[in-house]
C-alpha positions as a Python dict, from the first residue, in 0.01 Angstrom:
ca = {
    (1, 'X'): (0, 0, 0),
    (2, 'X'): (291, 6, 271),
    (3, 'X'): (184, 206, 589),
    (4, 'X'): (-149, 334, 383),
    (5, 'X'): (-460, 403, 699),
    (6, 'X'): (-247, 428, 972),
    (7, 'X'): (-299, 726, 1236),
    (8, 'X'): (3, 622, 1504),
    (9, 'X'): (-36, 844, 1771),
    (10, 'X'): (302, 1079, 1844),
    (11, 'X'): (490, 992, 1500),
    (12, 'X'): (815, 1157, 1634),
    (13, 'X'): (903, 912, 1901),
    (14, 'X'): (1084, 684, 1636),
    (15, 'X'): (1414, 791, 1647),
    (16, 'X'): (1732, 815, 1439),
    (17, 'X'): (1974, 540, 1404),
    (18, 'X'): (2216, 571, 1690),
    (19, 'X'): (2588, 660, 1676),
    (20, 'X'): (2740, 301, 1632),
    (21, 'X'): (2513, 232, 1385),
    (22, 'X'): (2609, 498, 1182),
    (23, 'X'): (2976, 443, 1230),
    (24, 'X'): (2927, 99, 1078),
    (25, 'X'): (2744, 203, 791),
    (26, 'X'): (3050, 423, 682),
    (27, 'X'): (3240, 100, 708),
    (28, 'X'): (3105, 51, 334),
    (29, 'X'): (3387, 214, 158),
    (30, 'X'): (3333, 295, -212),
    (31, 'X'): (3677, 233, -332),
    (32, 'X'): (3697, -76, -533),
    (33, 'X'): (4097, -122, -440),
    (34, 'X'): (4030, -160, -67),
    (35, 'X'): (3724, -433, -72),
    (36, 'X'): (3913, -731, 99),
    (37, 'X'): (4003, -495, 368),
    (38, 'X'): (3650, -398, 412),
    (39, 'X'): (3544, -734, 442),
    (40, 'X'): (3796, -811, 710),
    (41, 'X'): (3699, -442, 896),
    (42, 'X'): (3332, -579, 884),
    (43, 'X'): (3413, -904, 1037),
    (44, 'X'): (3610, -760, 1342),
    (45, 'X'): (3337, -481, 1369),
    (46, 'X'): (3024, -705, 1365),
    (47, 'X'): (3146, -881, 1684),
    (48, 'X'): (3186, -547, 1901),
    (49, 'X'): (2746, -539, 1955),
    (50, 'X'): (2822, -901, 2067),
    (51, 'X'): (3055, -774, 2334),
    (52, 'X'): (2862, -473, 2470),
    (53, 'X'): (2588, -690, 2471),
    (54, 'X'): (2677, -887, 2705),
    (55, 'X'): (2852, -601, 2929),
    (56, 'X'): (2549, -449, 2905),
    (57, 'X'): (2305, -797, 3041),
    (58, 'X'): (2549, -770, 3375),
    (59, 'X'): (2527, -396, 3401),
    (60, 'X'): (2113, -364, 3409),
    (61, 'X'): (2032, -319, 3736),
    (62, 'X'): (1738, -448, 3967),
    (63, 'X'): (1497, -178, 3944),
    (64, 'X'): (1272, -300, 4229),
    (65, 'X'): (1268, 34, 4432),
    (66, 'X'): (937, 122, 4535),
    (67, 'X'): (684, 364, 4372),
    (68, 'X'): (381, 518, 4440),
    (69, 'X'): (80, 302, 4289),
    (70, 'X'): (-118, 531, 4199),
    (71, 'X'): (179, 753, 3964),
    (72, 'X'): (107, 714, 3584),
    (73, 'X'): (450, 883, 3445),
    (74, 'X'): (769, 713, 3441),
    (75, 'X'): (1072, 872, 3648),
    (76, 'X'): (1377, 983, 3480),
    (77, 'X'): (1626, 692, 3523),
    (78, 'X'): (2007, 679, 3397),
    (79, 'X'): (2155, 351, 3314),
    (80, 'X'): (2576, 370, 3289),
    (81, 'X'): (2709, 18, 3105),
    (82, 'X'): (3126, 111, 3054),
    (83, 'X'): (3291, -91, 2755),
    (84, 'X'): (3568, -227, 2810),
    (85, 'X'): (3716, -119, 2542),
    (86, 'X'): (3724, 231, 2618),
    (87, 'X'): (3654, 461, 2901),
    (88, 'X'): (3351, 609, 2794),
    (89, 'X'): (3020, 518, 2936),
    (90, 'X'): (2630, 509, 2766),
    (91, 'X'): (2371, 690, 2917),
    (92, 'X'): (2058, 548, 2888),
    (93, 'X'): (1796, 807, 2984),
    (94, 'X'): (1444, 694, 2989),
    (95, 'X'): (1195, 1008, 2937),
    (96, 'X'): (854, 1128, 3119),
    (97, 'X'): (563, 1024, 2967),
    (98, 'X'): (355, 1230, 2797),
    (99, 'X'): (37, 1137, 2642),
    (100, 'X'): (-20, 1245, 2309),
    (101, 'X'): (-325, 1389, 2158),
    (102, 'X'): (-593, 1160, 2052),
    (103, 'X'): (-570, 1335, 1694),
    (104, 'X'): (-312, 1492, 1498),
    (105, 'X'): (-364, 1790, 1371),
    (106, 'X'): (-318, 1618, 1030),
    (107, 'X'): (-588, 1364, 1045),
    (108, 'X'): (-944, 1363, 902),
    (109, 'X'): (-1064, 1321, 1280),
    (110, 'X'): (-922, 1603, 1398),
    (111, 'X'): (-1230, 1826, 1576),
    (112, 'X'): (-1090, 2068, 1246),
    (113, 'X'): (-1137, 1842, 1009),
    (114, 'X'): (-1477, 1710, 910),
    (115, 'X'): (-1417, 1355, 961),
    (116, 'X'): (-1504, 1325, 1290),
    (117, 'X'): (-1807, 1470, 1205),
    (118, 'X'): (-1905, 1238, 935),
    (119, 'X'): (-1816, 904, 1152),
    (120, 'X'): (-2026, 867, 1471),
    (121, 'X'): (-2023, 467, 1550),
    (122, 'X'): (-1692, 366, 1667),
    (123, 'X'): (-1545, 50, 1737),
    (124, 'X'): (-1256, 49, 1941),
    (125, 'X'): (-1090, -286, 1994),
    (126, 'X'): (-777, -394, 2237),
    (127, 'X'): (-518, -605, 2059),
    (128, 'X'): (-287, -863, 2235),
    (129, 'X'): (-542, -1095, 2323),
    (130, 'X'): (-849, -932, 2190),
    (131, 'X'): (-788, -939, 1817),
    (132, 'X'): (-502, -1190, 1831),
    (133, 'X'): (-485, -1552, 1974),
    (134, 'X'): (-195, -1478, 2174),
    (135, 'X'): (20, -1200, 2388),
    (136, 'X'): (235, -1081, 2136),
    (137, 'X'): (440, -901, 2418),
    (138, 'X'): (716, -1189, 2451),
    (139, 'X'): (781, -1150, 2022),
    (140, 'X'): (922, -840, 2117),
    (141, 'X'): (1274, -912, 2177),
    (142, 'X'): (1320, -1152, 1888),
    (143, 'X'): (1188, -874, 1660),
    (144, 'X'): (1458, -605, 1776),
    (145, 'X'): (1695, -912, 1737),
    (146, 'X'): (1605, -951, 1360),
    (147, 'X'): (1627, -623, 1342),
    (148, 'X'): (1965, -576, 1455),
    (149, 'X'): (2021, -863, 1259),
    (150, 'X'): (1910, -686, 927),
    (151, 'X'): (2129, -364, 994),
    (152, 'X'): (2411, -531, 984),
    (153, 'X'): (2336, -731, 714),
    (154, 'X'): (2237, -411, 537),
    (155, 'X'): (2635, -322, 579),
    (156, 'X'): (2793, -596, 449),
    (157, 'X'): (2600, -593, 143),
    (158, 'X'): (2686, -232, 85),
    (159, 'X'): (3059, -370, 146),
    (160, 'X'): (3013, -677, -152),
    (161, 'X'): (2919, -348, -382),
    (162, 'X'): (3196, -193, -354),
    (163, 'X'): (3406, -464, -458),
    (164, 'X'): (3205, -568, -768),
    (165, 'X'): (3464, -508, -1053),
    (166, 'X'): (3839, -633, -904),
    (167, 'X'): (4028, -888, -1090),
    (168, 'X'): (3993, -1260, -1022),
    (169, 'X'): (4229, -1287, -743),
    (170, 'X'): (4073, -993, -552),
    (171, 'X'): (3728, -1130, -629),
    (172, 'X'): (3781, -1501, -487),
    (173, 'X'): (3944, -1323, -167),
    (174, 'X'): (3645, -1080, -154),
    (175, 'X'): (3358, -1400, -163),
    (176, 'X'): (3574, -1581, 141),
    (177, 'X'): (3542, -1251, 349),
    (178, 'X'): (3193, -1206, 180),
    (179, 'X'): (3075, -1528, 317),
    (180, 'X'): (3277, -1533, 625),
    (181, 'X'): (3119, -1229, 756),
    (182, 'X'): (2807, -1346, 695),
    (183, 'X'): (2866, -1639, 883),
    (184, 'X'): (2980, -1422, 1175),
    (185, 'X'): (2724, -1240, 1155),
    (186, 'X'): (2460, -1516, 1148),
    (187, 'X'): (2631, -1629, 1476),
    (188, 'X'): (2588, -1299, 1682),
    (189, 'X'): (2236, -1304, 1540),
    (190, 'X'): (2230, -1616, 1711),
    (191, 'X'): (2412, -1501, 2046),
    (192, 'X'): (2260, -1202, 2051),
    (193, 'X'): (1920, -1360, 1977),
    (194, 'X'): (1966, -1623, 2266),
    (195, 'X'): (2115, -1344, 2492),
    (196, 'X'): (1802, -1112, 2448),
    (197, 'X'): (1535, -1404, 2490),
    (198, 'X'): (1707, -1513, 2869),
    (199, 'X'): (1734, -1198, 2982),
    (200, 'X'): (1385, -1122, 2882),
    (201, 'X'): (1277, -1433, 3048),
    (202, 'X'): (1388, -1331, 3367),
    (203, 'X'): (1198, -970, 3309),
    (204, 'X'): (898, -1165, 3250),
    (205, 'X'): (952, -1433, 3551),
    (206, 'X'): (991, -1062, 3773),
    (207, 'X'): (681, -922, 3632),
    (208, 'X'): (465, -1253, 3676),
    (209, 'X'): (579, -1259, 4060),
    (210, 'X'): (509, -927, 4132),
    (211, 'X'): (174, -949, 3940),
    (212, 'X'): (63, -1236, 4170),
    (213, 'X'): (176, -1040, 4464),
    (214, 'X'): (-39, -749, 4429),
    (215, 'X'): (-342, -901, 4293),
    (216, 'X'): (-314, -1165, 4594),
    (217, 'X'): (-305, -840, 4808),
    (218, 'X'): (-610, -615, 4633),
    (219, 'X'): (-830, -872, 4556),
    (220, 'X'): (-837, -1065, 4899),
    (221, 'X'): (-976, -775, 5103),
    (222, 'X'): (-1359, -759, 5081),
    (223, 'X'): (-1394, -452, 5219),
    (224, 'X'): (-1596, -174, 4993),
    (225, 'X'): (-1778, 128, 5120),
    (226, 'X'): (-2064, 303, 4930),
    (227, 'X'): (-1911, 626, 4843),
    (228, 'X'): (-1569, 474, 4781),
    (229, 'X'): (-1678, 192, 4576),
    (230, 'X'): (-1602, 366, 4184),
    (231, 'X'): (-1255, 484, 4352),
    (232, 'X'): (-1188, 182, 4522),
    (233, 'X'): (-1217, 18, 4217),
    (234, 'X'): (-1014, 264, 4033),
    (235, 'X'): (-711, 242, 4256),
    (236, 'X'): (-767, -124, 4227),
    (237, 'X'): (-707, -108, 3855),
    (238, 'X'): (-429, 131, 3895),
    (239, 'X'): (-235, -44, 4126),
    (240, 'X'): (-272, -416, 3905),
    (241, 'X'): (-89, -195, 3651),
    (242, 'X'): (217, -65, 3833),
    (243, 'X'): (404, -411, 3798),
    (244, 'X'): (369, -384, 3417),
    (245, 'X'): (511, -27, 3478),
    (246, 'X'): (763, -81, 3691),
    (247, 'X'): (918, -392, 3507),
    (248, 'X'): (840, -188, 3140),
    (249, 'X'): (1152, 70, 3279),
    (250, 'X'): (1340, -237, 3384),
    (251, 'X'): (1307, -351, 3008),
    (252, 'X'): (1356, -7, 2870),
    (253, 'X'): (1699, -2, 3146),
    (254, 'X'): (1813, -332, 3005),
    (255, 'X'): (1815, -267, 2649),
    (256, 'X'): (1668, -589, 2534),
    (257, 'X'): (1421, -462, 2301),
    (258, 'X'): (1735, -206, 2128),
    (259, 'X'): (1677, -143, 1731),
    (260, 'X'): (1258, -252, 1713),
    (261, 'X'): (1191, 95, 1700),
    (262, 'X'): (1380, 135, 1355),
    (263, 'X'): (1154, -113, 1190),
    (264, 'X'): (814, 15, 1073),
    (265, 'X'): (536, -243, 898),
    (266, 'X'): (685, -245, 600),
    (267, 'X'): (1024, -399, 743),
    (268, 'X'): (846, -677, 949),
    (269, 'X'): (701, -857, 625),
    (270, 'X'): (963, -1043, 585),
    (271, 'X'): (1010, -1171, 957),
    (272, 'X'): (638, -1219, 1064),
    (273, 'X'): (438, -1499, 961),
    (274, 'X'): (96, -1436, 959),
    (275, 'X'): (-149, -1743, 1041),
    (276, 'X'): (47, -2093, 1110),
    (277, 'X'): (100, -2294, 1373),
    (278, 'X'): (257, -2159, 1692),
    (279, 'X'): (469, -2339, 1926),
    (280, 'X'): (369, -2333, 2280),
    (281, 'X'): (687, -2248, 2483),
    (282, 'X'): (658, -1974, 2701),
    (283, 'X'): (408, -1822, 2926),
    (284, 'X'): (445, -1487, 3080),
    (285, 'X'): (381, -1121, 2890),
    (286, 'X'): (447, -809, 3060),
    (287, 'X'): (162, -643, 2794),
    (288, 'X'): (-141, -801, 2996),
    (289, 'X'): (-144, -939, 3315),
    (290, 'X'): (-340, -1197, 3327),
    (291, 'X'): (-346, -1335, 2941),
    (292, 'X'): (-53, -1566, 3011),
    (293, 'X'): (-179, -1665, 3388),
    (294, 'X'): (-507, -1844, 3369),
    (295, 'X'): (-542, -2054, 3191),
    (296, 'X'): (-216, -2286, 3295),
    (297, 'X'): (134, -2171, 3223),
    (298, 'X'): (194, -2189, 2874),
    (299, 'X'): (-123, -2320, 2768),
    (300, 'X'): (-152, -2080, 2461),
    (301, 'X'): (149, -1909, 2453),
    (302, 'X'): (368, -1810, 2107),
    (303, 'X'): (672, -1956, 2001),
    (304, 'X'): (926, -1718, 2141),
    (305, 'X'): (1262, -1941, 2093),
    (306, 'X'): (1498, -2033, 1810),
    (307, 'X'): (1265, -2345, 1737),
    (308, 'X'): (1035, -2387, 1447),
    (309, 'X'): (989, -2424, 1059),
    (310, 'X'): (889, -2143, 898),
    (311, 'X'): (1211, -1924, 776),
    (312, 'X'): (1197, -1580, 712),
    (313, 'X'): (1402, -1352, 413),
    (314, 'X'): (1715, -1430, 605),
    (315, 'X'): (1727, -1798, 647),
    (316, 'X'): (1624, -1778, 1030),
    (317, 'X'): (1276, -1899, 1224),
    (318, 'X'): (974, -1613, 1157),
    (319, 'X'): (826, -1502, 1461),
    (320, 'X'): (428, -1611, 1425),
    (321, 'X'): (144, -1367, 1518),
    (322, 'X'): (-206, -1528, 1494),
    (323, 'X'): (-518, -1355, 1521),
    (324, 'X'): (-872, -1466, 1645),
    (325, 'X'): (-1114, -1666, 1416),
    (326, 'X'): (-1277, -1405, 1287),
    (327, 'X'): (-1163, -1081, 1385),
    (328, 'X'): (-1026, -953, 1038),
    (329, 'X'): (-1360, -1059, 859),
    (330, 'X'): (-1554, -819, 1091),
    (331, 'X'): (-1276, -534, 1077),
    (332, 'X'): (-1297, -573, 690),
    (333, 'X'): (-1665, -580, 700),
    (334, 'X'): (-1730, -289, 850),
    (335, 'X'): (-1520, -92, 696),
    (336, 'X'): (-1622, -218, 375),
    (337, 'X'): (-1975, -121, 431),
    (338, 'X'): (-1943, 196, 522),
    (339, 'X'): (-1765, 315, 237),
    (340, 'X'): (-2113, 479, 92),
    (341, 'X'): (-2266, 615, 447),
    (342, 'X'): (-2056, 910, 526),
    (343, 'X'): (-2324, 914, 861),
    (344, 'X'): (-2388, 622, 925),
    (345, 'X'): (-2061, 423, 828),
    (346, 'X'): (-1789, 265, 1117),
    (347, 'X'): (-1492, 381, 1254),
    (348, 'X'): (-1189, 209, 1341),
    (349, 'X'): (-934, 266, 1602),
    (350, 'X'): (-711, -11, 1795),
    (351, 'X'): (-623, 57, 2187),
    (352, 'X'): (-352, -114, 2343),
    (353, 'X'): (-93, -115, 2625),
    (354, 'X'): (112, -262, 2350),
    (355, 'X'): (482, -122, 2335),
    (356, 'X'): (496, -195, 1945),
    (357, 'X'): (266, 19, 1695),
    (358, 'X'): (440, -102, 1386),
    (359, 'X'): (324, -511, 1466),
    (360, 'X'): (-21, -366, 1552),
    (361, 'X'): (26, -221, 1232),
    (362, 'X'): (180, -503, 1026),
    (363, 'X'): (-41, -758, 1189),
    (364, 'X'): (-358, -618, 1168),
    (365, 'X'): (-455, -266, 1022),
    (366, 'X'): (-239, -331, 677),
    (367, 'X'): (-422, -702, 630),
    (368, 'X'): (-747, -570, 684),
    (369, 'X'): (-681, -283, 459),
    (370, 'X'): (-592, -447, 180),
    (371, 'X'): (-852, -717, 191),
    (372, 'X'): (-1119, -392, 206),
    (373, 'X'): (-896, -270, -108),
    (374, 'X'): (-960, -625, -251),
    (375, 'X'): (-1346, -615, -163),
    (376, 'X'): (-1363, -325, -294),
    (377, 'X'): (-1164, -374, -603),
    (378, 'X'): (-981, -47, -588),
    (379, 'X'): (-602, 53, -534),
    (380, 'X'): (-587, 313, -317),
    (381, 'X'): (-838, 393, -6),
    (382, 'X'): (-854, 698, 248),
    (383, 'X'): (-944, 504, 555),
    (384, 'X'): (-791, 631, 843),
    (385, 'X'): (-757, 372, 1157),
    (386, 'X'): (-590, 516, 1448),
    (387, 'X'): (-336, 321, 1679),
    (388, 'X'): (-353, 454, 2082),
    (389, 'X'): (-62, 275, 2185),
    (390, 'X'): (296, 272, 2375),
    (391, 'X'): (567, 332, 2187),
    (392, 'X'): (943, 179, 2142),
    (393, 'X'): (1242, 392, 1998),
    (394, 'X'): (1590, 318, 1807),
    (395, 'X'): (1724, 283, 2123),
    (396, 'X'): (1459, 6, 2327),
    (397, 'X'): (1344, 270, 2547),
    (398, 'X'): (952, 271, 2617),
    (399, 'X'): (713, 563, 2608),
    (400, 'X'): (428, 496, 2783),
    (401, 'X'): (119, 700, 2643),
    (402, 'X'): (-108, 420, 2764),
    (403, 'X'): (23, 256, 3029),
    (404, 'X'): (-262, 80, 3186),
    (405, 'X'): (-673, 71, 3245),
    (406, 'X'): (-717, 387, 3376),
    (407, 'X'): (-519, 627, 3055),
    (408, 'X'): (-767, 329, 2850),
    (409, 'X'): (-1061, 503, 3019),
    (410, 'X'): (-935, 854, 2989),
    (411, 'X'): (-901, 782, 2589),
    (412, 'X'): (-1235, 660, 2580),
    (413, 'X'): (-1386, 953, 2757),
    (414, 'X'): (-1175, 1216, 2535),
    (415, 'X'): (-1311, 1035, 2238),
    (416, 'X'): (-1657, 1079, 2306),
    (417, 'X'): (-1567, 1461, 2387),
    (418, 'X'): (-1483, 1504, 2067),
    (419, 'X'): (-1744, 1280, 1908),
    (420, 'X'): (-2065, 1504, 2090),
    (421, 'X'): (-1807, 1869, 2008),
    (422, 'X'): (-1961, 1834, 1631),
    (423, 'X'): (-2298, 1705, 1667),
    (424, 'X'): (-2579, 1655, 1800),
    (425, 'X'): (-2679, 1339, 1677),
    (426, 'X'): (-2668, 998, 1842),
    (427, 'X'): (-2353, 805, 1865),
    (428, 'X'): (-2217, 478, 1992),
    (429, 'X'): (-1881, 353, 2097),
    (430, 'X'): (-1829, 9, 2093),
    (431, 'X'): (-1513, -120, 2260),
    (432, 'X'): (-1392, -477, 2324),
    (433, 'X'): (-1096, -600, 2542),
    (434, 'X'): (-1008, -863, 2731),
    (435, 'X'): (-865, -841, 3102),
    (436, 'X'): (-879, -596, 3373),
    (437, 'X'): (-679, -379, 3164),
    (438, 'X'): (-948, -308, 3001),
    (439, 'X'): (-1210, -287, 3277),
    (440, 'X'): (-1209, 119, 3307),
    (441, 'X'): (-1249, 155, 2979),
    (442, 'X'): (-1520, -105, 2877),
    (443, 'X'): (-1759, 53, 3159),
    (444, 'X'): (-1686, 369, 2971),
    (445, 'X'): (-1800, 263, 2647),
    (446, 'X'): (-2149, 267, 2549),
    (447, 'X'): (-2132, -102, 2452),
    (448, 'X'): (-1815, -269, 2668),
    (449, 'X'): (-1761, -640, 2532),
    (450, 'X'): (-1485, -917, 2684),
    (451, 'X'): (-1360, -1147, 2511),
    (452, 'X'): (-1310, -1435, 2671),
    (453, 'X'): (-1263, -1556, 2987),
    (454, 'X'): (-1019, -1348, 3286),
    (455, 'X'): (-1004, -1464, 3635),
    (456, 'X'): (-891, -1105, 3753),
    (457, 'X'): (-1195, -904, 3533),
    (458, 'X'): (-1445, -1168, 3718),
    (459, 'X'): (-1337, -1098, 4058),
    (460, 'X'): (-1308, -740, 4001),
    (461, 'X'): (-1690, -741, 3849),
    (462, 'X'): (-1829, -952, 4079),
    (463, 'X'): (-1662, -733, 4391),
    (464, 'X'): (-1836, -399, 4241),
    (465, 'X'): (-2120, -521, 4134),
    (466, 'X'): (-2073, -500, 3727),
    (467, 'X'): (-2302, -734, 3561),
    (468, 'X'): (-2153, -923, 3291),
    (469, 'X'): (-2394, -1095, 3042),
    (470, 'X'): (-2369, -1351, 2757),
    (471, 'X'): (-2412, -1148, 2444),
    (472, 'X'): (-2638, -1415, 2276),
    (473, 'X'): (-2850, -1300, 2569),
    (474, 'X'): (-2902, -923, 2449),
    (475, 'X'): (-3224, -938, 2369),
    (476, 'X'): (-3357, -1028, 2708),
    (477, 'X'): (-3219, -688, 2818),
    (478, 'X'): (-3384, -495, 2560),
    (479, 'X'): (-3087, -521, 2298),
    (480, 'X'): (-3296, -453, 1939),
    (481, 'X'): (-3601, -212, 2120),
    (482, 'X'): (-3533, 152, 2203),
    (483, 'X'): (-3143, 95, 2145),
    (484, 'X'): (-3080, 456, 2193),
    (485, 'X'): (-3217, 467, 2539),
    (486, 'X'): (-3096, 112, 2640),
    (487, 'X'): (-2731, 222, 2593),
    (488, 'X'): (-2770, 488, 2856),
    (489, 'X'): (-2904, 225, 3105),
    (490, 'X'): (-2686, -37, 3010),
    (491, 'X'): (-2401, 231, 3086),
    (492, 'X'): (-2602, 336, 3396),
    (493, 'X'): (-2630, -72, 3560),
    (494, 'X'): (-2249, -96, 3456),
    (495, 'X'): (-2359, -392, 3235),
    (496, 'X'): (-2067, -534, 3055),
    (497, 'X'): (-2130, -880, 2745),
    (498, 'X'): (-1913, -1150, 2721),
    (499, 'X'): (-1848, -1338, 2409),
    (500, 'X'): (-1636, -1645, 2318),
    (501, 'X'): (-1568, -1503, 1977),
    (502, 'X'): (-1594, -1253, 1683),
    (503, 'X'): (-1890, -1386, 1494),
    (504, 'X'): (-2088, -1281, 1821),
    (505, 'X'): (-1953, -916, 1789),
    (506, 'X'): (-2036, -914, 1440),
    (507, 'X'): (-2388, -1036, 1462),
    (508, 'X'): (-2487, -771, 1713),
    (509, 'X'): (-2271, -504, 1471),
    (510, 'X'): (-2465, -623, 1194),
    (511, 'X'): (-2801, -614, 1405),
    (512, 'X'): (-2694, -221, 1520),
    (513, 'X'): (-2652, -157, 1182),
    (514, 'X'): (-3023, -263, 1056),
    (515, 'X'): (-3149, -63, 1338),
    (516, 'X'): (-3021, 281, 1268),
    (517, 'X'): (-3042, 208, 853),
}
């Protein structure tokens, strides 16, 4: 079932294990005779991420040089942390993005392929705060910690294999050094756990204050012209995103998120805990700007510290994603239901300034997919759900391929390119986010739902005139008459619906769905 569904756009960003890494892996030897040594070579060698870890926290530098607002690609940084162990230095070069195509060549919705044909109602849905309860953002670092965590575990149980048949002497000696390197590495888990969280903290506390600075600068001047107003609000947008990109190279420069990028869905079973109760500890996320702001600091944050009682595979606290009453029973409806109506069935893709696409993935396109396997009492399923998303390597560095509202809007628009490329027929795209992230792109859509309730997207709406609408009040704007033509007006008045929750989208799915039966 592992990765089964999942369209991640650019697959090639995930990189190779890096250099130490692979250095410690050969660290298993396969002679039998040397196994204590091993053990011992483990335990020294475990504690050198320790130490460049925390060379590396005072190396980072303050990246708080000015940028132009308006730029949506990342400049070409270098990052030199020296070890003082030796006189070499590590580069740390963070790349240019480059957005990826919205379809590889390889998928069924590829304008070659006949998928795209086949599947003309689309819902496109936003995830940290949309589809889950909370920002996942902060989880980030504690995941590349249990990740780094894992690799090394991975090496000293290589090392315990080696050492499987020596007599009883060599044996007791090897289970001391077995279990004292586990110990030490358990503590630079720890260490390096702790280290990653503060430092993060302090990324987060930076992002937050320039966040407040620039929407307390946009948003106070009331001044719109006519012809300027869609631009106006456009730069707007733009420029309440270029905190969240200037402090994602600071994080990508600091290497606190180093190793997520190895670990794909799969590997993250064992350290997420889906559902639960979360622990409401900290408050900022760098993913949306105002998720963690408005509704009082820390009022629905995640647990994000070393506190809590569910345990993962390796004895330590699982990090706990929780998603929206509701949400997976619509995804898994939908889906579901159109597994007959090759023309009239839904499509599924998940847009997010997210820098993770394997949690998207663990979290929520592999549980809906195999409760639709369940539903459907099959083993196997072709479903296709495509991830628009940022992207973290091996190495911590972040690609951004979305990086805020207006590259939302621009995947939006080149969606519905290729959507009216193969026919003529009516079509729909349904999208639902959350903040002003997601502004751009929900005017785009033909239907543009927020969830919830965001201080920024009500200023912003209010101050260019986009109405925004209970949904339970459709049907005094014509929602269930002419649908095909109320779309285009709805698109035209730059109406936007609110709802408080999923069972409102999936009323008015199910009510779109009796009326083009």
């Amino acid at each position: 079932e592992g990765a089964e569904g999942v369209a991640v756009a650019d697959p090639n960003t995930q990189s190779n294990p890096s250099q130490e890494n692979q250095e410690l892996r050969s660290m298993a030897f396969t002679t039998k005779k040397y196994a204590p040594l091993t053990f011992f070579l483990v335990f020294i060698i475990c504690t050198i991420p320790t130490i460049s870890a925390f060379l590396a926290a005072h190396a980072a530098t303050d990246a708080s040089a000015s940028r132009p607002r308006s730029s949506q690609k990342m400049m070409q940084r270098k990052q030199s942390t020296t070890n003082n162990d030796s006189s070499a230095t590590t580069t740390r070069i963070l790349p240019e993005a480059v957005t990826p195509p919205l379809f590889s060549p390889t998928s069924k919705y590829h304008p070659d392929q006949i998928g795209l044909s086949q599947r003309r109602r689309w819902l496109v849905v936003d995830f940290d705060g949309t589809c889950t309860e909370d920002d996942t953002t902060p989880l980030l670092p504690r995941l590349a910690a249990f990740a780094a965590h894992r690799q090394r575990s991975s090496i000293i149980a290589a090392a315990t294999a080696s050492g499987e048949d020596v007599n009883n002497d060599e044996s007791a000696k090897s289970n001391d050094m077995e279990k004292e390197a586990a110990n030490n590495n358990n503590r630079i888990h720890k260490q390096d756990l702790e280290r990653r969280l503060s430092q993060f903290q302090q990324l987060e506390d930076e992002f937050m204050k320039r966040f407040g600075e620039a929407k307390s600068t946009l948003l106070s001047n009331n001044n719109v012209s006519g012809e300027e107003e869609q631009q106006s609000m456009h730069d707007v947008l733009d420029a309440l995103d270029a905190p969240s990109t200037i402090v994602t190279q600071m994080v990508s420069e600091s290497g606190v998120l180093d190793g997520l990028g190895h670990v794909d869905a799969r590997g993250l079973e064992g350290i997420l805990q889906l559902g639960g109760v979360s622990t409401i500890n900290t408050n900022a996320g760098l993913d949306s700007s105002e998720k963690n702001g408005e509704s009082g600091v820390g009022e629905h944050a995640i647990d994000a510290t070393l506190d809590g009682d569910e345990t993962n595979d390796d004895g330590f606290d699982k990090v706990v994603v929780r998603l929206r009453n509701g949400c997976e029973g619509t995804l898994v409806r939908i889906l579901s239901e159109s597994k007959n109506k090759s023309c009239l069935g839904w499509s599924l893709a998940v847009l997010s300034i997210n820098w993770c696409p394997a949690l998207i993935d663990a979290t929520l396109i592999q549980p809906v997919l195999k409760k639709r396997r369940s539903i459907l009492r099959v083993n196997s399923c072709e479903t296709e759900i495509p991830i628009w998303s940022n992207n973290v390597n091996g190495e911590g560095i972040v690609s951004l391929h979305v990086p805020g509202a207006l590259a939302k809007r621009d995947r939006i628009m080149e969606l519905r390119r290729h959507i009216q490329q193969t026919s003529d027929s009516s079509n729909v795209i349904v999208y639902v986010g959350d903040s002003s992230t997601d502004l751009a792109a929900l005017l785009e859509a033909d239907i543009g739902i927020i969830m919830g309730k965001s201080s920024s997207t009500t200023m912003i709406a209010e101050r260019w005139g986009i109405q925004l609408v209970p949904l339970r009040h459709r049907s005094q704007h014509g929602f269930g008459g002419s649908l095909d033509e109320d779309v285009g007006n709805w698109r035209k008045k730059k109406l936007l619906w609110t709802v408080e929750s999923w069972q409102e989208i999936d009323e008015m799915l199910i009510e779109l769905d009796q009326h083009w039966s």
